[in-house]
C-alpha positions in Angstrom: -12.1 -44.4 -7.7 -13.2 -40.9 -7.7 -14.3 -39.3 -3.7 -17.4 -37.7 -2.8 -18.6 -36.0 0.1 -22.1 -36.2 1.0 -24.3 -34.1 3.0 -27.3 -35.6 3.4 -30.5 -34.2 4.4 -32.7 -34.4 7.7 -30.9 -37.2 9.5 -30.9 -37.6 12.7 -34.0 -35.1 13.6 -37.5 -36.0 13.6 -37.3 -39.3 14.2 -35.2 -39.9 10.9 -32.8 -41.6 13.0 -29.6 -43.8 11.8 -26.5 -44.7 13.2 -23.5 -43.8 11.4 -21.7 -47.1 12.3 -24.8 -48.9 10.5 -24.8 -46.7 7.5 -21.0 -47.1 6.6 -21.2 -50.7 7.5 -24.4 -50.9 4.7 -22.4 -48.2 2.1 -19.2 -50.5 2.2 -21.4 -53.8 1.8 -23.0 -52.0 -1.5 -19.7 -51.8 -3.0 -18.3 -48.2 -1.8 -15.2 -47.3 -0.6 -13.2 -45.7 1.9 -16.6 -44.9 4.0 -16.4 -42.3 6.3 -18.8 -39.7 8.7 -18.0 -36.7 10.8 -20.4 -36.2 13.6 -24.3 -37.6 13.5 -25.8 -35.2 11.7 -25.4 -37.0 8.3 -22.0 -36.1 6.9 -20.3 -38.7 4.3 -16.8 -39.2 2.6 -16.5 -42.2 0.3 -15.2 -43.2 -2.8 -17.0 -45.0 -6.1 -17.2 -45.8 -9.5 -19.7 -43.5 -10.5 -17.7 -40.2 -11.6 -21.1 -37.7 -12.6 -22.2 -35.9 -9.4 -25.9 -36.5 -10.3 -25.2 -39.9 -10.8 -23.3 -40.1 -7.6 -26.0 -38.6 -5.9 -29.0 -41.0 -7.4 -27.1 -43.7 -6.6 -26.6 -43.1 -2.8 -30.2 -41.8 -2.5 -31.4 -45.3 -3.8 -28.6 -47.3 -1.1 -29.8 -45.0 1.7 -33.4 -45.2 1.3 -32.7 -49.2 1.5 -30.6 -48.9 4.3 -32.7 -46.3 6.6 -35.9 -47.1 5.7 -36.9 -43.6 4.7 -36.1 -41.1 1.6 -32.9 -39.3 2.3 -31.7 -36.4 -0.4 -27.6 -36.6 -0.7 -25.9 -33.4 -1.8 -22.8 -34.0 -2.8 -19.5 -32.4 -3.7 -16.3 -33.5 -4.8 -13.2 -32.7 -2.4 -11.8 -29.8 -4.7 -15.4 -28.2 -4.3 -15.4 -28.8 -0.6 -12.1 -27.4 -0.4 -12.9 -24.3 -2.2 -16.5 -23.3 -1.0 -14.2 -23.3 2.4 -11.9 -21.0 1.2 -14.5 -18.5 0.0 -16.1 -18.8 3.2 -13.4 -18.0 5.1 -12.9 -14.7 2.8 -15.7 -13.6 3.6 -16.3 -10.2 5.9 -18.9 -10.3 8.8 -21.9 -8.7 7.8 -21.9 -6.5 11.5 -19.5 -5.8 14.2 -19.9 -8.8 17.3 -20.4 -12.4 17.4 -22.8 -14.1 14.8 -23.5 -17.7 14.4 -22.6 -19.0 10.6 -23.9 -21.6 8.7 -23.7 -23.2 5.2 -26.7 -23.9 3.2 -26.0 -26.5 0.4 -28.3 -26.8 -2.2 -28.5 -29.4 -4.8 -29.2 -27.6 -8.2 -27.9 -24.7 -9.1 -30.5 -22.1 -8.1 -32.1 -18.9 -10.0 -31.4 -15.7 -10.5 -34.2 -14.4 -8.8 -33.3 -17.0 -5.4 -29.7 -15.7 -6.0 -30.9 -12.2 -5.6 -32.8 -12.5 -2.9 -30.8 -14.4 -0.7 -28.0 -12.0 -1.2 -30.4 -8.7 -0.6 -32.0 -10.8 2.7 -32.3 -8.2 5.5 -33.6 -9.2 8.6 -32.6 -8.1 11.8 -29.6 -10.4 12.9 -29.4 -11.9 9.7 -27.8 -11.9 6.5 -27.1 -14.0 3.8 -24.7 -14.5 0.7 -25.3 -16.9 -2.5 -22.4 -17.8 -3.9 -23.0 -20.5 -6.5 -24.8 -23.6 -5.0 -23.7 -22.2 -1.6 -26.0 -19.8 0.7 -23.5 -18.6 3.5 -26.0 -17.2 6.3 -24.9 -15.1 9.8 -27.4 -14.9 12.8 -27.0 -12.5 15.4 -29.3 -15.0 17.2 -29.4 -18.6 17.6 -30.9 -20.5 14.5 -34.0 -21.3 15.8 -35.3 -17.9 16.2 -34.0 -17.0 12.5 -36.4 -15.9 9.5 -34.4 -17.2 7.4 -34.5 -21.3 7.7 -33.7 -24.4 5.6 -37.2 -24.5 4.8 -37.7 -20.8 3.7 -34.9 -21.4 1.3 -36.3 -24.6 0.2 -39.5 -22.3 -0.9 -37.5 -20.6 -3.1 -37.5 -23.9 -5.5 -34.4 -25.8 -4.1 -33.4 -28.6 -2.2 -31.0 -27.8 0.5 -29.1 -28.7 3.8 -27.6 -26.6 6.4 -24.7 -26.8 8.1 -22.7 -25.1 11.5 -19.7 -23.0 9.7 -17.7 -24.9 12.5 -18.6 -28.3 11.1 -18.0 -26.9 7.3 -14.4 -25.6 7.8 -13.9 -29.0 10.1 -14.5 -30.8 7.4 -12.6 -28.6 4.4 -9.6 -29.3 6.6 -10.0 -32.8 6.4 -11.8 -33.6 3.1 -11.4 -30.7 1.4 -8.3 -30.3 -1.2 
């Protein structure tokens, strides 16, 4: 059976709380495999029959809105893709001299020109930003919170999307990613 990873959005903020332990326990007893999460903030590895990526994605929407009582939107990508959106990130030059902070933004459709563009002309103060396929790699020069450019200011611009702590991506590239 094919593997997926999963990144799934807004769980374990805002009172959209689940515990992992729970959630593979539920994911194995619908029939997928090899279940596994890194950390609480929604991050999957599994295996199933399904071999489409949209389909793969449906399907898991439809178990976790049974098992957590709430929507949740799953973005997947396969191990190879995990594996290489790592690689490009870690090719990539810091925008300014210093420490940043670094994030991923995954979004689930591939975007627009126009949301490509902008994204990679963004220039705010302490923050930049590069769109490289369905990835948005963003640096902060100050913590995320105080950042123009959110997960919901990206969503305006017509996708769905997830963000993750570079640390957390390249974590789990290591281990999922081929």
């Amino acid at each position: 059976m094919p593997t997926h990873i999963a990144f799934l959005r807004a769980v374990n903020v805002g009172g959209r709380f689940v515990k992992m332990a729970d959630l593979r326990a539920g994911l194995v007893h619908r029939g997928y495999g090899e279940v596994e999460t890194y950390i609480q903030s929604g991050n999957l590895r599994f295996t199933s029959s399904l071999n489409s990526v949209p389909e793969v994605e449906a399907a898991l929407e439809v178990a976790l809105q049974d098992l957590c009582g709430f929507t949740v939107t799953a973005i997947v990508r396969t191990p190879d893709q995990l594996g290489e959106l790592t690689s490009y990130g870690m090719g990539l030059p810091a925008p300014w001299e210093g420490e940043s902070r670094r994030y991923v933004t995954f979004l689930k459709k591939d975007p627009g020109e126009g949301f490509t563009a902008t994204m990679n002309g963004w220039d705010v103060a302490g923050e930049r930003a590069h769109a490289n396929g369905r990835e948005v790699y963003l640096w902060f020069a100050h913590p995320s919170h105080q950042a123009k450019l959110s997960n919901a200011r990206i969503e305006r611009g017509g996708v769905v999307a997830t963000t993750r702590d570079w640390k957390v991506v390249s974590a789990l590239g290591e281990v999922w990613g081929v």
